[in-house]
C-alpha positions in Angstrom: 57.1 -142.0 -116.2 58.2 -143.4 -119.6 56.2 -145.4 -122.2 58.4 -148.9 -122.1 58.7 -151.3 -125.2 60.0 -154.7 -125.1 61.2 -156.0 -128.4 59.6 -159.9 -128.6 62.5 -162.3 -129.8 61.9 -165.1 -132.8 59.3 -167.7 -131.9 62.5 -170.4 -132.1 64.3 -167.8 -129.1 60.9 -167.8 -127.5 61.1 -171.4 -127.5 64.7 -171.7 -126.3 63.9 -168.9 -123.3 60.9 -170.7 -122.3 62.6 -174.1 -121.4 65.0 -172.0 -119.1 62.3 -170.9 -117.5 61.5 -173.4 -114.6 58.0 -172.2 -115.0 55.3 -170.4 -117.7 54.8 -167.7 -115.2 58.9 -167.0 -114.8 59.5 -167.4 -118.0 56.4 -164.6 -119.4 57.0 -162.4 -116.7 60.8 -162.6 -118.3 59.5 -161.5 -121.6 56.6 -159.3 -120.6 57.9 -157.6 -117.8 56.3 -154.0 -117.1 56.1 -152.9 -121.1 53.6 -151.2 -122.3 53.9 -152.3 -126.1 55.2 -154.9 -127.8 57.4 -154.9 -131.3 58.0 -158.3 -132.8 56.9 -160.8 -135.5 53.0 -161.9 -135.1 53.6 -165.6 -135.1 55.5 -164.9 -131.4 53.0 -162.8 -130.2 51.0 -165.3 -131.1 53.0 -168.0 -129.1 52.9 -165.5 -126.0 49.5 -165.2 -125.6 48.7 -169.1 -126.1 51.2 -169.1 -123.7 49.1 -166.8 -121.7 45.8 -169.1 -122.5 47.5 -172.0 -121.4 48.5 -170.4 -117.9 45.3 -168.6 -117.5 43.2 -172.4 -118.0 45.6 -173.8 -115.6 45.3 -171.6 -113.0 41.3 -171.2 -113.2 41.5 -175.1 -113.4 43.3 -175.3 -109.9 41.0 -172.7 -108.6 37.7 -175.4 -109.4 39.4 -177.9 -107.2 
């Protein structure tokens, strides 16, 4: 077993990669993946995890219903 690090793209790629993505799960599991760390600039670490937020609300929202 190996310690795996993903290397986070620019917030603008983030962007780009996301609207390929037919869905916010698809496109953070793209990203994510099975790392264990993650090297990149703050402000799209920051994106992912109110990307993450964002998911998270809407799932616990359907969940209520």
């Amino acid at each position: 077993m190996g310690f795996h690090k993903r290397h986070i793209p620019s917030i603008e790629k983030l962007k780009e990669i996301r609207t390929s993505c037919s869905n916010d799960e698809e496109f953070l599991d793209k990203i994510w993946g099975k790392a264990d760390a993650f090297i990149g600039s703050s402000e799209s670490i920051r994106y992912l995890d109110e990307v993450y937020e964002e998911l998270k609300k809407q799932k616990e929202k359907g969940n209520d219903d």
